[in-house]
C-alpha positions in Angstrom: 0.0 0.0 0.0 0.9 3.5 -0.8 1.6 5.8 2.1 -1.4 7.7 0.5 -4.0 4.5 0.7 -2.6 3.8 4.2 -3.7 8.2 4.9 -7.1 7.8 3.0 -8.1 4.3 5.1 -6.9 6.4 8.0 -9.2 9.4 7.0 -12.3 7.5 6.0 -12.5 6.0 9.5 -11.6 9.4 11.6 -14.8 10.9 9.4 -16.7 8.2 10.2 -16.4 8.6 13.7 -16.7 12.2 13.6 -19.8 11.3 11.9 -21.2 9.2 14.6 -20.8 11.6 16.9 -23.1 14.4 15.3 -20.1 16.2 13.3 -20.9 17.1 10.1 -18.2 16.8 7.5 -17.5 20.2 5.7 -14.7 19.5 4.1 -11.5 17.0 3.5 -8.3 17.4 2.5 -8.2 21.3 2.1 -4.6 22.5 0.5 -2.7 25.8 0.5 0.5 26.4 -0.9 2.3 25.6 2.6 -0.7 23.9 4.6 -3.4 21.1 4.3 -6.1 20.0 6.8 -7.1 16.4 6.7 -10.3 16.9 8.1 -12.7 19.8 8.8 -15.7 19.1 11.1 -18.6 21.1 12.7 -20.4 20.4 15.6 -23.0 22.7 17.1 -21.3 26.1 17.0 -17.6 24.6 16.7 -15.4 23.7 14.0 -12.9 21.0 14.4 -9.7 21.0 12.4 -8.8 17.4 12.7 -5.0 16.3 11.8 -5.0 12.0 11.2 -1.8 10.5 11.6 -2.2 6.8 10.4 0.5 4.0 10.8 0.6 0.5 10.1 1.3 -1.7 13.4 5.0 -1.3 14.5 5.7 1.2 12.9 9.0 3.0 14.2 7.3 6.3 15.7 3.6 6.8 16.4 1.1 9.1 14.8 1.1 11.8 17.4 5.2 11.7 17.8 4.6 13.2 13.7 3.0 16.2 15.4 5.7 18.9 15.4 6.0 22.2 16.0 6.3 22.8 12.4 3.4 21.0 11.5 1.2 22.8 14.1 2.3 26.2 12.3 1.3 24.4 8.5 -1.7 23.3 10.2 -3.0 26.8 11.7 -2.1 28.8 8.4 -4.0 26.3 6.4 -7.3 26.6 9.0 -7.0 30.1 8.8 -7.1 30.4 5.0 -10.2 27.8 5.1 -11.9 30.0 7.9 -11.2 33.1 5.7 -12.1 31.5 2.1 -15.1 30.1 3.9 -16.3 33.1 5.9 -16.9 30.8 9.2 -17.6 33.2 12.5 -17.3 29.8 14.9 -14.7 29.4 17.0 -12.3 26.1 15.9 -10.1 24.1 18.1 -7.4 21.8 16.5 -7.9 18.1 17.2 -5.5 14.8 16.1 -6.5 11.9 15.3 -4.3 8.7 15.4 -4.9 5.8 13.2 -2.9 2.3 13.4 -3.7 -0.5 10.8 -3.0 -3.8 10.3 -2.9 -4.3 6.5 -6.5 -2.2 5.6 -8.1 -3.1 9.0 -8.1 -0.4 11.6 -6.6 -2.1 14.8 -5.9 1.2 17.2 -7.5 4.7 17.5 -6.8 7.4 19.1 -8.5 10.7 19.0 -7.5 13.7 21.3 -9.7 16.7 21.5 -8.0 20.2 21.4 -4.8 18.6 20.9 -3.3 22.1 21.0 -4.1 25.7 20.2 -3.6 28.4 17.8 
């Protein structure tokens, strides 16, 4: 599998959870020049900009060990250029997701609300 398929199976599962949890799915895989957000959610009168790290089993680092300083920066400038583009007035917190698979079957998730802050 491509590192992309092993992303998308990682993707399709964090949206279906947000899903089952009353979030509505506004948008996936937003890109800037500089920035892309995996996931953009909305619940009630909050937005959640939701970063999925997938890995297959024993892999060398875990998902949220990819979360870098750098990464959070790509991460914020993207969400504010979707906020912008998109004219949203609610309030957004950043939230990971972490995915681990075992060939295409999801074996370990993780998600962590307001992972951190703009």
């Amino acid at each position: 599998m491509t590192s992309r398929e092993i992303g998308n199976i990682g993707e399709d599962y964090t949206a279906e959870y947000l899903a089952s949890k009353g979030c509505e799915i506004l948008c996936r895989n937003f890109c800037i020049r500089g920035g892309e957000l995996d996931i953009v959610a909305k619940k009630g009168g909050l937005i959640h900009i939701v970063e999925v790290k997938t890995r297959k089993r024993g892999a060398l680092s875990g998902g949220d060990e990819a979360i870098t300083p750098q990464k959070i920066a790509r991460i914020i400038k993207a969400a504010n250029a979707y906020l912008l583009k998109n004219e949203a007035e609610q309030s957004c917190v950043f939230d990971v997701a972490v995915v681990e698979l075992c060939g295409k079957r999801v074996v370990g998730f993780k998600y962590i609300q307001r992972a951190f802050t703009a």
